[in-house]
N, C-alpha and C positions, 0 to 999 in steps of 0.2 A: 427401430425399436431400441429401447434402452439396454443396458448402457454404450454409451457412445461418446470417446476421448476427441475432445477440442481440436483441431488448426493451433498450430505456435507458431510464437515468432522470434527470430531473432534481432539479440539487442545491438544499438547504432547508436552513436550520438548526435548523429547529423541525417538531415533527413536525404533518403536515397535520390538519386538522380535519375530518370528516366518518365517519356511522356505517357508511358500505359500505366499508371499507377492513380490510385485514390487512396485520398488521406479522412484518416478521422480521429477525434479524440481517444486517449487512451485512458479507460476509465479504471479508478482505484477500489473495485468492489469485489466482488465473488462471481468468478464465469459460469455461466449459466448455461443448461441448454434443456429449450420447452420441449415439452412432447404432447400433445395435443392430437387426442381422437374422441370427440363428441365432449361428454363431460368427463371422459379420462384425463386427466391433467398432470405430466410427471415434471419435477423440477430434478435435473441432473447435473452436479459438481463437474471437474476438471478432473477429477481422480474418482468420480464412479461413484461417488456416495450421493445418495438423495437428499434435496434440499427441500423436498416438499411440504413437511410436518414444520418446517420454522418459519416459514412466508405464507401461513393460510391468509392473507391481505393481500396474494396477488393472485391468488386462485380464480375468484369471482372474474375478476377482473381479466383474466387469461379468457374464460369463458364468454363472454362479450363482447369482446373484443377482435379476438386472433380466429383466421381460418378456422372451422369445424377439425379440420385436417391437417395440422402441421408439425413441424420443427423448427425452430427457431435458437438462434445461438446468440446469447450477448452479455448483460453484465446486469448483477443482483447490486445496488447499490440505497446507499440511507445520505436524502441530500437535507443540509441541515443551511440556514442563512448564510452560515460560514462558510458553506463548502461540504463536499462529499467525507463523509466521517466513517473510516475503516474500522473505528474501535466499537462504534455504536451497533456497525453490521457486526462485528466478531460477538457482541455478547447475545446476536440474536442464536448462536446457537448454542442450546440449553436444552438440558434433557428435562426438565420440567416443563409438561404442558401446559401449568397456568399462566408462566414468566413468557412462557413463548406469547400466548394471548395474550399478556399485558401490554408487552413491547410491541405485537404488531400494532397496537393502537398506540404508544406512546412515541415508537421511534417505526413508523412504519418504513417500508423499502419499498424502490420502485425498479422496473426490469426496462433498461437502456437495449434496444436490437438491435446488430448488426450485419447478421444476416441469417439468410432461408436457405434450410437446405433439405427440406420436403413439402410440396405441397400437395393437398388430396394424393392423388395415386403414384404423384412423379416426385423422385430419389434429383435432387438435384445439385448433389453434389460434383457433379459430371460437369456441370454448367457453366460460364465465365463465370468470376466477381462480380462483372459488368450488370449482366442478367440477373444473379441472385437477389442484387441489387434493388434493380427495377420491382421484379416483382414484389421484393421488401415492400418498398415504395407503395406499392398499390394496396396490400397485405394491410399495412399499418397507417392509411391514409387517412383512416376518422378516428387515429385512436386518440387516446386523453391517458391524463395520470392514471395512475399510476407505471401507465406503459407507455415506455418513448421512442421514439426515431432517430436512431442515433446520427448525428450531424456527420453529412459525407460532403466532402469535393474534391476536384481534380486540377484546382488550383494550386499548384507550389505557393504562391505566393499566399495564399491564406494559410495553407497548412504553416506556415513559419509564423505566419501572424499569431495560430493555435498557442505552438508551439513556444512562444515568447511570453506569455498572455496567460495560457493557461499552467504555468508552474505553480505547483502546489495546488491550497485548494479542495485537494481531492482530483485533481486531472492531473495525470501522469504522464505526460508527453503528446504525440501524436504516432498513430498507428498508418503504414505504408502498407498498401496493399495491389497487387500485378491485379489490373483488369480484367485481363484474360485466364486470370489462376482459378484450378477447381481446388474443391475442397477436400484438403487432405486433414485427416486425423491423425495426431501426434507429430506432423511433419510441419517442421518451422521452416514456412514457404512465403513469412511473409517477413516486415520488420516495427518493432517498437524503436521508438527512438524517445531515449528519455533522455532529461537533465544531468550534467552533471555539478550538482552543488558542493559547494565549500561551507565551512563554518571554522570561524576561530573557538575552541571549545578547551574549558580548565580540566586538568589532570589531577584526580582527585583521592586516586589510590591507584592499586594495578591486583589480579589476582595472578597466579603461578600459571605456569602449563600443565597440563592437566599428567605429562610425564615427570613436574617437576624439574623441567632444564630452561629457565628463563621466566620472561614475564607472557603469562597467555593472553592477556588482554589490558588495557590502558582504562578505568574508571572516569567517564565524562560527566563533567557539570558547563552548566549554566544558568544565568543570574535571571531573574525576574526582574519585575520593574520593583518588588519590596525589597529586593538585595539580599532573597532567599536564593542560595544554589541549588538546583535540583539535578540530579543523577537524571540523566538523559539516553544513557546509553554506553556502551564500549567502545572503542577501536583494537581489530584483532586481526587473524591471518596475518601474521609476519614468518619471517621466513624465521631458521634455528639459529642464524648466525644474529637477527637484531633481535631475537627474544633472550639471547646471553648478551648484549652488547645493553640492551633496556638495564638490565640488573644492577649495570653500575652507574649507566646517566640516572637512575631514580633513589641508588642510596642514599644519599646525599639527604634527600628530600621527606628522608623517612623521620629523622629526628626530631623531635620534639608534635611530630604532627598529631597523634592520637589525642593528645591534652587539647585544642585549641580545635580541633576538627568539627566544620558544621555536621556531618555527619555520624559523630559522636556517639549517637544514643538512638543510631541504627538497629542495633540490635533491641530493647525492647520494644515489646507486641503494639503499646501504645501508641509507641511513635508510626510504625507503620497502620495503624487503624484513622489514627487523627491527626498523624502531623502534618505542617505545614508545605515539607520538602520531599520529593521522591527520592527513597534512601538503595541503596544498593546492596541491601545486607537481606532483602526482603524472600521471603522462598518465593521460587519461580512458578509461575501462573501454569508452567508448561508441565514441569518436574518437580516438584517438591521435597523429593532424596537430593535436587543436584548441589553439591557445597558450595554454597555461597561465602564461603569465607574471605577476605581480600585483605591487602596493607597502606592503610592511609597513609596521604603524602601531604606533605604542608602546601597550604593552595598558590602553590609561585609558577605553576608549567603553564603555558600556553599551548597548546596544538592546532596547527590546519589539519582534518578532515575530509574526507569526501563520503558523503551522505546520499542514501537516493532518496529517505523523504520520512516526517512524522507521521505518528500516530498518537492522538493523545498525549501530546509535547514529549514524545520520547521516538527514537530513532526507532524507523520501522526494520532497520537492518543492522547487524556493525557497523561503522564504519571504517573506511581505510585511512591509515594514517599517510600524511602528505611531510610536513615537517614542523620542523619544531620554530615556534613563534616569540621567541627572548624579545623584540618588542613591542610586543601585545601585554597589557596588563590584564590579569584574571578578572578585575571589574568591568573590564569591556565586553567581555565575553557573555551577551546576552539575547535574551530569544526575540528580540525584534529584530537579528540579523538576519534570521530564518522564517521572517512571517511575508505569505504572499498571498494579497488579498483577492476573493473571488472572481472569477470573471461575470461579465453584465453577461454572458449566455448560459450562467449558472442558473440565472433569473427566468429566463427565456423559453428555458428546456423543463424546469422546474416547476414555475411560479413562485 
């Protein structure tokens, strides 16, 4: 019965070594877990909250489909021709019920399973991987869209193939899992293994530490193909000693920058309703009290980066600063270094 907290896993960046393991894609969506008793139908989060009132478009579909009797654990995802789009699933949840009913018909989601862990009377969580497997397998044997079978094997040498192939996209790596492992809730018993990407990215201001002792965070851009910069995201978590050490590599750079700054006119409403560029001045989606204040820099800094991945051409995370790139011109610094085209089993899985 509901609620009931997911299996984790811990992160890798290389896929684990040993011969009882199966891999499978690691999907960029909302974790999900079905609950399923006749037409009872419960859609359950990662952290306990119900997901059922924003996906009535997999309901029907749960009913038709899945055991009379089950649970089922996998991933809530919106695939779009370009790939799996995190931002399209985040605006499904809305506390208006008529935007929820638009979007299920306009950006519908579909439910990726990857594994059983009750069926009718039997708790099988006790059970191998191996086995939950199987019976997955049989469980989801005629299903159709909007419910899929999430792609398993125990091939090493495919999983790398995954895992080369599927960066970005909306596939997040490749997921490792022990064969013979039961199913533990909250216990990270298995492993993700994600990318890790670089980008060269322009330094386009910095805001303070939120104590006021250095710089908190580095303001990132990058060029389009119109040779608009867009604010992309930060780089932050530095330690105390290079957030006073930032202070004075960035004075320098402070001069004359507010007069000539594409992002200049950040701060009126306009520009954030209609303009052209993602500005950094904009109140946060999350917090709307949080200060957004920050100090333009003249666009001459280059930075490498490490990213784990976009959303809506903006970093899905901070990222970590790598070092500093004196020669890299800020004009090279653009988002076709970061674009990775779908893979042909996006197609496959999807239609």
């Amino acid at each position: 019965m509901p609620p009931l907290r997911p299996m984790l896993a811990k992160a890798t960046d290389s896929l684990p070594e040993g011969a009882d393991l199966l891999f499978e894609p690691k999907w960029d969506g909302f974790r999900c877990l079905i609950f399923r008793d006749g037409d009872e139908v419960e859609l359950g989060s990662r952290n306990d909250r119900p997901l059922t009132r924003y996906f009535p478009e997999l309901i029907d579909p749960i009913r038709s489909q899945l055991p009379p009797r089950c649970v089922l654990d996998g991933e809530v995802v919106v695939a779009t021709p370009a790939g799996l789009d995190f931002d399209l699933l985040g605006q499904r949840i809305h506390p208006a019920e008529s935007r929820v009913k638009r979007l299920s018909v306009e950006t519908p989601a579909s439910f990726v399973a990857f594994d059983l862990l009750a069926l009718d009377d039997t708790d099988l969580r006790g059970a191998p991987f191996s086995d939950r497997r199987r019976l997955l397998e049989v469980a989801l044997g005629a299903a159709t869209a909007p419910i899929h079978l999430c792609p398993s094997t125990t091939d090493r040498a495919v999983a790398a193939d995954w895992f080369e192939r599927f960066e970005g996209a909306g596939f997040d790596g490749v997921m490792a899992k022990p064969a013979a492992g039961t199913y533990q809730s909250d216990k990270r018993v298995q492993w993700k293994v994600k990318h890790k990407r670089t980008a060269d990215l322009v330094v386009a201001g910095y805001r303070l530490h939120k104590d006021g002792d250095g710089v908190g965070s580095l303001l990132l851009g990058v060029y389009d193909d119109d040779s608009t910069l867009h604010h992309i995201g930060v780089a932050s978590a530095f330690t105390a000693a290079f957030r006073r050490e930032l202070v004075d590599v960035l004075r320098p750079y402070e001069r004359g920058a507010a007069e000539q700054h594409p992002w200049r006119g950040w701060a009126e409403a306009s520009m954030h309703e209609g303009g052209a560029a993602r500005m950094p001045g904009a109140p946060s989606r999350w917090n709307a009290k949080r200060d957004q204040s920050w100090v333009p820099l003249r666009i001459e800094l280059v930075v490498e980066v490490v990213y784990e991945g976009l959303t809506a051409g903006r970093l899905r995370h901070p990222a970590r600063f790598v070092r500093w790139r004196p020669d890299k011109a800020p004009g090279d610094c653009r988002y076709d270094q970061m674009h990775h085209p779908a893979p042909a089993e996006l197609t496959e899985i999807f239609g």
